[in-house]
C-alpha positions as CSV (number, residue, x, y, z in Angstrom):
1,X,-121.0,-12.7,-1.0
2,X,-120.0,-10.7,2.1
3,X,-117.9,-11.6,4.5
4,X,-119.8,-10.7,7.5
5,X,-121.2,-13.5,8.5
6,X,-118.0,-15.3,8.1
7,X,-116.2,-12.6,10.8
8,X,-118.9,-13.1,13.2
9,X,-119.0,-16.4,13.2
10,X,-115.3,-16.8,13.2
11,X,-114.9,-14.6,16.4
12,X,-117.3,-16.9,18.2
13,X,-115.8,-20.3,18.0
14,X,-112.6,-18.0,18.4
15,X,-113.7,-16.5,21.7
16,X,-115.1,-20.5,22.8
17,X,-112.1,-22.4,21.8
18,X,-110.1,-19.7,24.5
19,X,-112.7,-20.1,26.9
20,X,-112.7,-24.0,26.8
21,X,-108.9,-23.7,27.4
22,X,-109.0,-21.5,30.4
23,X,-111.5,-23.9,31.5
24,X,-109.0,-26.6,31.7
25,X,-106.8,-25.2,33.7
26,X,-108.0,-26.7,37.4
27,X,-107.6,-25.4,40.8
28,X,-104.4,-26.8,42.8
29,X,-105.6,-29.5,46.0
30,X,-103.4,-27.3,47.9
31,X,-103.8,-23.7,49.4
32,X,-100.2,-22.1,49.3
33,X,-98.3,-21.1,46.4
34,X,-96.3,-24.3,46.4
35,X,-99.8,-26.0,45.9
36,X,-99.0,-24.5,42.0
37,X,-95.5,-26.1,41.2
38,X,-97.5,-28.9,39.5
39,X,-99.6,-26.5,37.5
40,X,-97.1,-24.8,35.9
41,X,-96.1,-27.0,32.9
42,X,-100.3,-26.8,32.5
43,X,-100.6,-23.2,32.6
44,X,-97.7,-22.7,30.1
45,X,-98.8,-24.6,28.1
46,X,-102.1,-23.3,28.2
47,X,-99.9,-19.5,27.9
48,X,-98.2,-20.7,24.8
49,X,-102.0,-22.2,23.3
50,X,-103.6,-18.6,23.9
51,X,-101.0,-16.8,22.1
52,X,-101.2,-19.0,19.0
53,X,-105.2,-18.6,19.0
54,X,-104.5,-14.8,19.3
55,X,-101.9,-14.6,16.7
56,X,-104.8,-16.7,14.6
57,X,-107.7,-14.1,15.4
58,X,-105.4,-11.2,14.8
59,X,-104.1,-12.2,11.5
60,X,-107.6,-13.8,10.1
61,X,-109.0,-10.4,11.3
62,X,-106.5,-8.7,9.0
63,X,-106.7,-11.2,6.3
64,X,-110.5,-10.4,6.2
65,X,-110.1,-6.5,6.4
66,X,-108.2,-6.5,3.3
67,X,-111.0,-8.2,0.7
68,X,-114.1,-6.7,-0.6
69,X,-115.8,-10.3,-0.3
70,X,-115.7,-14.2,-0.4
71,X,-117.3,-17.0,-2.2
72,X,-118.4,-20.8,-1.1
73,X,-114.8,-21.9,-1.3
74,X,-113.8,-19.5,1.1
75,X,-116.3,-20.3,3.7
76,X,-115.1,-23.8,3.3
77,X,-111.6,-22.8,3.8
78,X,-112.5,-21.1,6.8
79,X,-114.3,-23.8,8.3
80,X,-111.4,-26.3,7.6
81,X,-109.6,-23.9,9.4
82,X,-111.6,-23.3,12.3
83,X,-111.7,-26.9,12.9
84,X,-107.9,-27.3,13.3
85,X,-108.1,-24.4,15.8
86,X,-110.8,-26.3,18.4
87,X,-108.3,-29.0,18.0
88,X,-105.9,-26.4,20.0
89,X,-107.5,-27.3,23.5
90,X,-107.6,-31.1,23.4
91,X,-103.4,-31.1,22.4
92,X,-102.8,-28.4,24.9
93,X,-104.2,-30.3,27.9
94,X,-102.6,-33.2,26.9
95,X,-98.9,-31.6,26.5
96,X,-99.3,-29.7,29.3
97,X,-100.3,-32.7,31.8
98,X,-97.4,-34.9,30.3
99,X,-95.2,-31.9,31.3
100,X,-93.4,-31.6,28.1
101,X,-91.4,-34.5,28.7
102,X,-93.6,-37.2,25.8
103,X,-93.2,-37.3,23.0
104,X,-96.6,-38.1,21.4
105,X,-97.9,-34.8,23.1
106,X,-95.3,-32.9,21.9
107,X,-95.9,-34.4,18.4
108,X,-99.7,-34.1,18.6
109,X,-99.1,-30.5,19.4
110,X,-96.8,-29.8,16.5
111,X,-99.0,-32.2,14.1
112,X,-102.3,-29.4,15.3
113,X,-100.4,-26.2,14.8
114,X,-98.8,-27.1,11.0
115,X,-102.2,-28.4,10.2
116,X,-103.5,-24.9,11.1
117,X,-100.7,-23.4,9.3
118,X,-101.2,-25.1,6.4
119,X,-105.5,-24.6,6.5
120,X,-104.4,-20.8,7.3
121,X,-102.4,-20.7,4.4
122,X,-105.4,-22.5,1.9
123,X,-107.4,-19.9,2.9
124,X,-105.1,-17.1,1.9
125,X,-104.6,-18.8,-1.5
126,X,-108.2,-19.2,-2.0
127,X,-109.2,-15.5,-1.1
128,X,-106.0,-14.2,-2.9
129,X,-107.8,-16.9,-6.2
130,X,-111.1,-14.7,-5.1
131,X,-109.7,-11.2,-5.4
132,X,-107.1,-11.5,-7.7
133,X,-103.3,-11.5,-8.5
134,X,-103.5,-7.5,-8.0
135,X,-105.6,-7.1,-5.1
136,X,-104.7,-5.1,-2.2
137,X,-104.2,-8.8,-0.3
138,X,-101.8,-10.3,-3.0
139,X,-99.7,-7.1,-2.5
140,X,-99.5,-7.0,1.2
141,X,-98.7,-10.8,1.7
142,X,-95.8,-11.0,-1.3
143,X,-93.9,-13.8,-0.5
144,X,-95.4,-14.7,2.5
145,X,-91.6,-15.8,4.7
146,X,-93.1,-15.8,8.0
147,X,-95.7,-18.8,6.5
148,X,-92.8,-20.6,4.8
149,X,-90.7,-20.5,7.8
150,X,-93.3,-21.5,10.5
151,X,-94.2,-24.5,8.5
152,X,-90.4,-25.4,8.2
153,X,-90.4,-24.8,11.6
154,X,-93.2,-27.2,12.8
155,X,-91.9,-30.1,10.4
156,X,-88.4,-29.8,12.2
157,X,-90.0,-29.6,15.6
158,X,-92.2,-32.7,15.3
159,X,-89.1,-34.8,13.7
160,X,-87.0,-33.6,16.6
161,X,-89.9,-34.6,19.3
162,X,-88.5,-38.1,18.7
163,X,-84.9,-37.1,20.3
164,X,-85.8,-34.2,22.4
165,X,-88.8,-32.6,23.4
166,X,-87.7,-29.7,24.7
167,X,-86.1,-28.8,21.5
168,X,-89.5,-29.2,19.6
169,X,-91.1,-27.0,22.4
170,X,-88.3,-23.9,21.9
171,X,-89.5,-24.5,17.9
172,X,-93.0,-23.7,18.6
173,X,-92.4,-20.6,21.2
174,X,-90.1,-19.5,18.2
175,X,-93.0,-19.4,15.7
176,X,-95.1,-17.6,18.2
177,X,-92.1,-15.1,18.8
178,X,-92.2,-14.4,14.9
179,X,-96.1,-13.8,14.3
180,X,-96.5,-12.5,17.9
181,X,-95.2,-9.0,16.4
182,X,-98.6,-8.3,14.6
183,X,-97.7,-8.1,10.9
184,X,-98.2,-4.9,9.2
185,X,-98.1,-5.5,5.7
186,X,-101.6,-5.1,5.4
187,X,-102.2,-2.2,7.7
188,X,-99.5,-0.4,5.8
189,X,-101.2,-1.6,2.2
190,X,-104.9,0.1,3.4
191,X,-103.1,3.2,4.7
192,X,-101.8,3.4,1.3
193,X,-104.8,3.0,-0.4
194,X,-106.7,5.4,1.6
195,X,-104.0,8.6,0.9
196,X,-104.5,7.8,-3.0
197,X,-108.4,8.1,-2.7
C-alpha cells in the first residue's frame, strides 16, 4: 500500500492542529506592551505546544521517508496518533490560562504528550513489524534512548505535578530540548544507502 496518502493527509491535520493553536492566542484589552504581561504564560505555552507538534511532523516525516510502504495497521496507528496530537490545543489553552501554577493542567498536559509518545512509538513498532527486523528503519532507530527517556520523562513530570508544577513544566521543555535537535539517524542510514547503489 503506499504511503502517500498517509503523508498528505498527515501534514494537513498537522498544519490545522498549529493553526487552531495560534488561533487561541487572543489579542490583549490593552494597547501598550504592558497590555501583554498577562499573555505571556499563554503564549509560552502555546511556544512550548508548536515545538512539540514540529518535533512530531519532523520526525513522522523522517519515519515515513525511510519505508517503501504501509499496510492497514499502519494507517491505524497513524490515526491513533494523529488523534493524541489535536488533543495538543485543548491542554495547551488550558495550562497556559491557569498560568502553570494547577496542577490538573499541568497533568492534563503531561497525560497528552506521553499518550503521543507512546502512539508515536506504536507506530514505529508497527512499521518496523511492516518492513522488517533488517530494514533500513530498524537500523536507523536501534535502541531508540531518546523514546525511552521522554517517556520516563513524562511519567516523572506528571507524578511531580502533584508537589510542584514548575518542576513538571522544566520536564517537558527538557524533552523538547532532546528531540528539538532533529535526529539524524535516519538521514545518515539513506545517505548510506545511496553511496552503496
Amino acid at each position: 500500500m503506499s504511503k502517500n496518502r498517509l503523508e498528505a493527509f498527515s501534514d494537513g491535520v498537522i498544519a490545522i492542529i498549529i493553526t487552531i493553536m495560534v488561533l487561541e492566542l487572543k489579542v490583549p484589552e490593552g494597547h501598550d506592551l504592558k497590555a501583554l504581561t498577562p499573555l505571556l504564560p499563554v503564549f509560552a505555552s502555546y511556544l512550548l505546544s508548536f515545538i512539540y507538534v514540529g518535533i512530531y511532523w519532523n520526525n513522522h516525516h523522517h519515519m515515513l521517508h525511510a519505508v517503501k510502504s504501509i499496510n492497514g495497521s499502519v494507517l491505524w496507528a497513524n490515526m491513533h496518533l494523529l488523534f493524541w496530537l489535536s488533543m495538543v490545543p485543548f491542554v495547551t489553552n488550558w495550562m497556559g490560562e491557569s498560568h502553570f501554577t494547577e496542577i490538573w493542567p499541568v497533568v492534563l498536559y503531561g497525560f497528552v504528550l506521553l499518550m503521543n509518545a507512546l502512539a508515536y512509538s506504536i507506530l514505529m513498532i508497527l512499521l518496523v513489524k511492516h518492513e522488517g527486523e533488517r530494514s533500513l528503519l530498524a537500523d536507523a532507530v536501534g535502541g531508540d534512548w531518546k523514546g525511552k527517556i521522554s517517556l520516563a520523562c513524562y511519567f516523572s513530570a506528571i507524578a511531580l505535578s502533584w508537589i510542584n508544577t514548575y518542576i513538571s513544566l522544566a520536564l517537558y521543555v527538557l524533552v523538547a530540548c532532546i528531540w528539538f535537535i532533529p535526529d539524524t539517524r535516519i538521514e545518515k542510514r539513506l545517505a548510506d544507502e545511496q553511496h552503496t547503489h
